[in-house]
C-alpha positions in Angstrom: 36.9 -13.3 -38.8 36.2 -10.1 -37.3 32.5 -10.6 -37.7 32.7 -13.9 -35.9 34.7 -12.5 -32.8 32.3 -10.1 -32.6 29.5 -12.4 -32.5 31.2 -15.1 -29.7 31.8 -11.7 -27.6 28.0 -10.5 -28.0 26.9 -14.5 -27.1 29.0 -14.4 -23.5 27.4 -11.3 -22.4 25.0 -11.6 -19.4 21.4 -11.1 -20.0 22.0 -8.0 -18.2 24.9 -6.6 -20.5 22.3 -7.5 -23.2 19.1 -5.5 -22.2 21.6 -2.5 -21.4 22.9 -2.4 -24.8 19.2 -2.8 -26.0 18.2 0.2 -24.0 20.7 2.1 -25.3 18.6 5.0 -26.5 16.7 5.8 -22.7 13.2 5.2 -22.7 11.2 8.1 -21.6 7.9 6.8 -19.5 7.8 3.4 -18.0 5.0 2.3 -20.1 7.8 2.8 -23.4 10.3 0.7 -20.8 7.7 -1.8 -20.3 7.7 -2.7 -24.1 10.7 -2.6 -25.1 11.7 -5.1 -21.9 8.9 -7.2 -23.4 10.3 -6.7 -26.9 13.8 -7.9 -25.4 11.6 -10.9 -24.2 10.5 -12.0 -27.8 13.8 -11.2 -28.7 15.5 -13.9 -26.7 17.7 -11.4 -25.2 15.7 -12.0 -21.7 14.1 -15.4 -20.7 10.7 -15.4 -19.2 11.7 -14.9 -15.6 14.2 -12.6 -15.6 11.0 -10.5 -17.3 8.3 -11.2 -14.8 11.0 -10.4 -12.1 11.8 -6.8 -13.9 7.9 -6.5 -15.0 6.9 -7.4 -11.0 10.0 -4.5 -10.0 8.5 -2.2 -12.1 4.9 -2.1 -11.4 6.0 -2.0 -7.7 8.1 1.0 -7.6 5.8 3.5 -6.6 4.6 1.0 -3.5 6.1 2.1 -0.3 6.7 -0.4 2.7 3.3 0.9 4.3 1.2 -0.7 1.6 3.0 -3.9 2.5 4.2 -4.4 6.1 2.7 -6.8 8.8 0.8 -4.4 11.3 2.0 -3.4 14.7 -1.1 -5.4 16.0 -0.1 -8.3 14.0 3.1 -9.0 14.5 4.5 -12.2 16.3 7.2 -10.9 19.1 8.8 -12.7 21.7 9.4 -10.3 25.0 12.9 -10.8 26.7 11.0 -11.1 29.9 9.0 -14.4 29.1 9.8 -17.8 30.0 11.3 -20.2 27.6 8.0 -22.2 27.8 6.4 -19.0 26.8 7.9 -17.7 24.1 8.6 -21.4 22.6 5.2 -21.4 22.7 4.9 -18.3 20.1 7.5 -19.9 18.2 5.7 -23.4 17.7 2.3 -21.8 16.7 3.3 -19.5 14.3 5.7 -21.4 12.6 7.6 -18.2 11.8 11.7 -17.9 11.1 12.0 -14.6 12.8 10.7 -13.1 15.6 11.5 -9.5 16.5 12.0 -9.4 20.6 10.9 -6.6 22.7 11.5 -4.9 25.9 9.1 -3.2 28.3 6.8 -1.6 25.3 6.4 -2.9 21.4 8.4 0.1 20.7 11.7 -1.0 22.4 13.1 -3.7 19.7 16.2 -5.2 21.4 17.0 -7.2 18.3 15.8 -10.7 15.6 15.5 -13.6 17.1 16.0 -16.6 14.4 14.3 -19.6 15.3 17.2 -21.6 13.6 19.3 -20.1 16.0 17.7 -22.7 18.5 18.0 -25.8 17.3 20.8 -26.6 18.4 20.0 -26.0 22.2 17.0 -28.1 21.4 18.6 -30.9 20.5 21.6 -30.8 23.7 18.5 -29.9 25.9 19.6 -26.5 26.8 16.6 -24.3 26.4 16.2 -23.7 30.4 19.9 -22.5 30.4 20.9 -19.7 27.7 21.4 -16.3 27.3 18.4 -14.7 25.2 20.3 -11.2 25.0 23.4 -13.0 23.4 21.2 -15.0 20.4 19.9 -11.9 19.0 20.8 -10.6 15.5 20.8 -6.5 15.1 17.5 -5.2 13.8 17.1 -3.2 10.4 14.9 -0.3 10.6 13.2 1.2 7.5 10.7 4.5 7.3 7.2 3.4 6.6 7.8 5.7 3.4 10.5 4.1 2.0 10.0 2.3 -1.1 9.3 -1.2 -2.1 12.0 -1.3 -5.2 14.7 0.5 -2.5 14.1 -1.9 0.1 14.2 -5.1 -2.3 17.5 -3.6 -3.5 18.8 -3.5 0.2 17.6 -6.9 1.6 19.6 -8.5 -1.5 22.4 -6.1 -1.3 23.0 -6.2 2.5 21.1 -10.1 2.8 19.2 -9.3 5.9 15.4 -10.8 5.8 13.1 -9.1 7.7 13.0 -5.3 9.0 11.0 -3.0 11.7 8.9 -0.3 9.8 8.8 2.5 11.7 6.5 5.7 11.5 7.0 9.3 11.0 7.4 9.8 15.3 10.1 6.8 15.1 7.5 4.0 16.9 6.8 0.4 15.4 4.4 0.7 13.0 5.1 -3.2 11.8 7.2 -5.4 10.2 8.6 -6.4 7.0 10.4 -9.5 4.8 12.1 -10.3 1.9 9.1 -12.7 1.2 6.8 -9.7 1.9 8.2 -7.3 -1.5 8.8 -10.7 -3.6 4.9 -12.0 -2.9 4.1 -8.6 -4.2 6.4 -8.8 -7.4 4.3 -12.0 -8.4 1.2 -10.2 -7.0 1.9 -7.5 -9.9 2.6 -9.3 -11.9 -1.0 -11.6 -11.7 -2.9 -7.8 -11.0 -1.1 -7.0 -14.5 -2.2 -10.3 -16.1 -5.7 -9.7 -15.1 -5.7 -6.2 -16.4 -5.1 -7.3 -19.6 -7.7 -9.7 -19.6 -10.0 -6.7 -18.3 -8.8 -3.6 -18.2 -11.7 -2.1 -15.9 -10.6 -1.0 -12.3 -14.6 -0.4 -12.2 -17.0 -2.0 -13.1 -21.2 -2.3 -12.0 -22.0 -4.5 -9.4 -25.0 -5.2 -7.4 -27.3 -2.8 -5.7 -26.2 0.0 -7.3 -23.0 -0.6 -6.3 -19.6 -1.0 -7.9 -16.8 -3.5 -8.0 -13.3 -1.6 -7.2 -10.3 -2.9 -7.0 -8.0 -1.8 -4.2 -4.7 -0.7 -6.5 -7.5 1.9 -8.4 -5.4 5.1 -8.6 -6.8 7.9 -6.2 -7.5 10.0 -9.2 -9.5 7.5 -11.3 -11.4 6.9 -8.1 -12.5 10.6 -8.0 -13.0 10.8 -11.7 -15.6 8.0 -11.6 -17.5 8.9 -8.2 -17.1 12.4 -8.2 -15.0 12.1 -4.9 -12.3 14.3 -4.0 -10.4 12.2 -1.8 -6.1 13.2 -1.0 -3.7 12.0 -3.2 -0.7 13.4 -1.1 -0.1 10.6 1.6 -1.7 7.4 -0.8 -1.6 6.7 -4.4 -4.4 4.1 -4.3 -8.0 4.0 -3.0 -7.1 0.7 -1.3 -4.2 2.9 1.0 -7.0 5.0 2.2 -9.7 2.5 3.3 -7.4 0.7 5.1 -6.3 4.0 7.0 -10.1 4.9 7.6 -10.0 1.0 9.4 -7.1 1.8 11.1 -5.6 -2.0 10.7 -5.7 -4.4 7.3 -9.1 -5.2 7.5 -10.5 -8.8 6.2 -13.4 -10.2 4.2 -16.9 -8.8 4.7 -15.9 -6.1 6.8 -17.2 -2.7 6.0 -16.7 1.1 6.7 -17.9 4.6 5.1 -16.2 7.5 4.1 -18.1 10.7 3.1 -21.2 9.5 1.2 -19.7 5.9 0.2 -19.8 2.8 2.2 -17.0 0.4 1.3 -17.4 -3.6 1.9 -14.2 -6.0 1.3 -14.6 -8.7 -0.9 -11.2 -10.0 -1.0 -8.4 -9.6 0.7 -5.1 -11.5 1.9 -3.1 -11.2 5.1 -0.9 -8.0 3.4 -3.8 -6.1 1.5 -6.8 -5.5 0.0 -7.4 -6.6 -3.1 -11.2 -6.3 -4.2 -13.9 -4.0 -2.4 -17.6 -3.1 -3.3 -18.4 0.4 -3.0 -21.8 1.8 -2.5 -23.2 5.7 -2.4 -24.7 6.3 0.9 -28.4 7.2 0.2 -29.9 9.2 2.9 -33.3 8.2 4.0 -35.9 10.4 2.7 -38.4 12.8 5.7 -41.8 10.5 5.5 -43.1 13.8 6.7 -41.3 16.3 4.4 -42.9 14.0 1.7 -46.2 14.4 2.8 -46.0 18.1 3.1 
């Protein structure tokens, strides 16, 4: 009787009272975490998506909002000093939910504009007669450091969408959504799919160059092309180029650093995702050669 009490009891636990009692005895590297989670999977103690959303949470925890965010140059604002015609305007062709709105300079964020938040005044015919000021909604600021698994843990926590990333001097250095950090869980998650299908973060590609992909560790970079490229600010090769282009740079676009010319091959509106890298090969002296 005893045994079957003890059996109901274990049955009405929560999947999450479940794995902790599973991972009773602390794993001690992620990778050991990662198996026994996928162990718990097999197990029936977790279904399938409660594991891809733990897998996609893990694999993103050493991503900071930077590697994320919607660029300064990027971002859809509405300025508290255009007309309603105007910033309707913003609002129709972007087809955003929020819109961050801005004094005199992109670094003066008076609050979040919701475009839900109109409707309403739409519908009564209003728009010509409203006070902007009094529709806003605070705005969350975040360091660009901060990091993904913190932040996800905070928009659910506090249930605020979308907040201003802001750099090390305190200016706008973008934006950033809820949507933004779960799009990257299930981008992990695929990026972890594909690595088991090939493990190879390099491989030969055409002209002597090489296929790369963007979330290459720094230091498996510089093993393989003798680089010696910073680790201290970026954790993969993919952080760097797109600091040496100074915004998220798209398909076909291409820039050097030190003896290596990098070309995108595929990229998305947050990051890159595949890049070719060449070595730079200095043209030979026709007369040196001659000599």
């Amino acid at each position: 009787m005893n045994d079957d009490a003890s059996t109901n009891s274990q049955d009405k636990r929560s999947w999450l009272d479940r794995l902790s009692f599973f991972l009773s005895d602390r794993p001690s590297t992620k990778e050991e975490l990662l198996e026994r989670i996928r162990q718990a999977e097999e197990d029936q103690i977790l279904d399938r998506e409660a594991l891809d959303t733990i897998e996609g949470a893990l694999q993103m925890s050493h991503m900071q909002v930077r590697d994320i965010m919607v660029p300064r140059p990027q971002m859809a604002v509405v300025k508290a000093d255009q007309s309603t015609t105007e910033f309707m305007q913003t609002i129709t062709e972007t087809s955003h939910s929020r819109f961050p709105v801005i004094g005199e300079s992109p670094d003066e964020v008076l609050g979040i504009l919701l475009a839900k938040d109109l409707l309403p005044l739409a519908f009564a015919k209003q728009m010509d007669d409203f006070d902007l000021n009094a529709m806003l909604r605070k705005p969350i600021f975040v360091p660009e450091s901060k990091r993904l698994s913190i932040l996800l843990n905070e928009f659910r926590t506090n249930r605020y969408h979308m907040a201003i990333v802001l750099d090390e001097y305190g200016g706008v250095a973008g934006l950033v959504t809820i949507e933004d950090v779960l799009e990257q869980i299930v981008g992990e998650i695929e990026d972890e799919t594909d690595a088991e299908e090939d493990d190879s973060n390099i491989r030969p590609f055409a002209d002597n160059g090489f296929l790369v992909k963007a979330l290459t560790s720094i230091e498996d970079f510089n093993d393989h092309f003798g680089t010696y490229y910073d680790d201290t600010e970026f954790d993969t090769i993919g952080g760097i180029v797109t600091q040496q282009f100074g915004h998220l740079p798209a398909k076909d676009e291409d820039t050097e650093i030190g003896s290596l010319s990098f070309r995108i091959l595929a990229a998305d509106n947050r990051r890159i995702r595949l890049m070719q890298v060449t070595p730079i090969v200095e043209e030979s002296d026709d007369t040196d050669a001659q000599d």
